[in-house]
N, C-alpha and C positions, 0 to 999 in steps of 0.2 A: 415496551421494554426492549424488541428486539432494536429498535429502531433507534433508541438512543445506545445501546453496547457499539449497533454498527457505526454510528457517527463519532464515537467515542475510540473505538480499534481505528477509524481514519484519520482521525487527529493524534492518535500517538504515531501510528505510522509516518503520516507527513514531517512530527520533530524527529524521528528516527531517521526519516529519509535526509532528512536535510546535512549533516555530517557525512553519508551515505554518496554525497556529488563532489566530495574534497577526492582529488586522487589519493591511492591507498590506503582508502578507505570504504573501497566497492564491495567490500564484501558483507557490509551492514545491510546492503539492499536484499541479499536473499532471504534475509529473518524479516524483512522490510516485507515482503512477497509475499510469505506463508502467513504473516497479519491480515494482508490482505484479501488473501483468499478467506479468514476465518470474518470479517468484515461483510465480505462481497456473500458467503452465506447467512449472515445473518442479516442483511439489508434485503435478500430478496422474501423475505418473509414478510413484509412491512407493506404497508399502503401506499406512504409517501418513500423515494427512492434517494432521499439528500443521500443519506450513507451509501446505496451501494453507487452514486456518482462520486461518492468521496474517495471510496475504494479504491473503485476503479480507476480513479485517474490516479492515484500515486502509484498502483501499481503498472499503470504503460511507461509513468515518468521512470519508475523503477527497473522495468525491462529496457526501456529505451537506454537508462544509465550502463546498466551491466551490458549491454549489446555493442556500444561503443568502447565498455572498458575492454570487452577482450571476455566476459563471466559467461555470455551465452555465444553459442556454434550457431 
């Protein structure tokens, strides 16, 4: 169960993030993040790790965005 929520918060995330790389529109990535993180707990519960790889990468694609735009110091 955990393991399909986790895969499941990573694929809303990914279509969230995607609008999220238009400029002025960086500020979708933060709600983009805090998915993530509830994702990335609920994958490390799990045997197999697709979800929290899923997580995880939308959320470094999601820091990496905001880092360039100017969101993160």
């Amino acid at each position: 169960m955990f393991q399909f929520l986790s895969v499941l918060i990573g694929l809303v995330c990914a279509a969230f993030m995607v609008p999220g790389l238009i400029p002025l529109l960086g500020w979708v990535n933060w709600a983009v993040l805090a998915g993530c993180v509830l994702g990335v707990i609920f994958g490390s519960f799990c045997d197999k790790k697709i979800g929290l790889t899923i997580n995880v990468a939308v959320g470094i694609v999601a820091v990496l965005r905001l880092f360039l735009g100017g969101g993160v110091f």
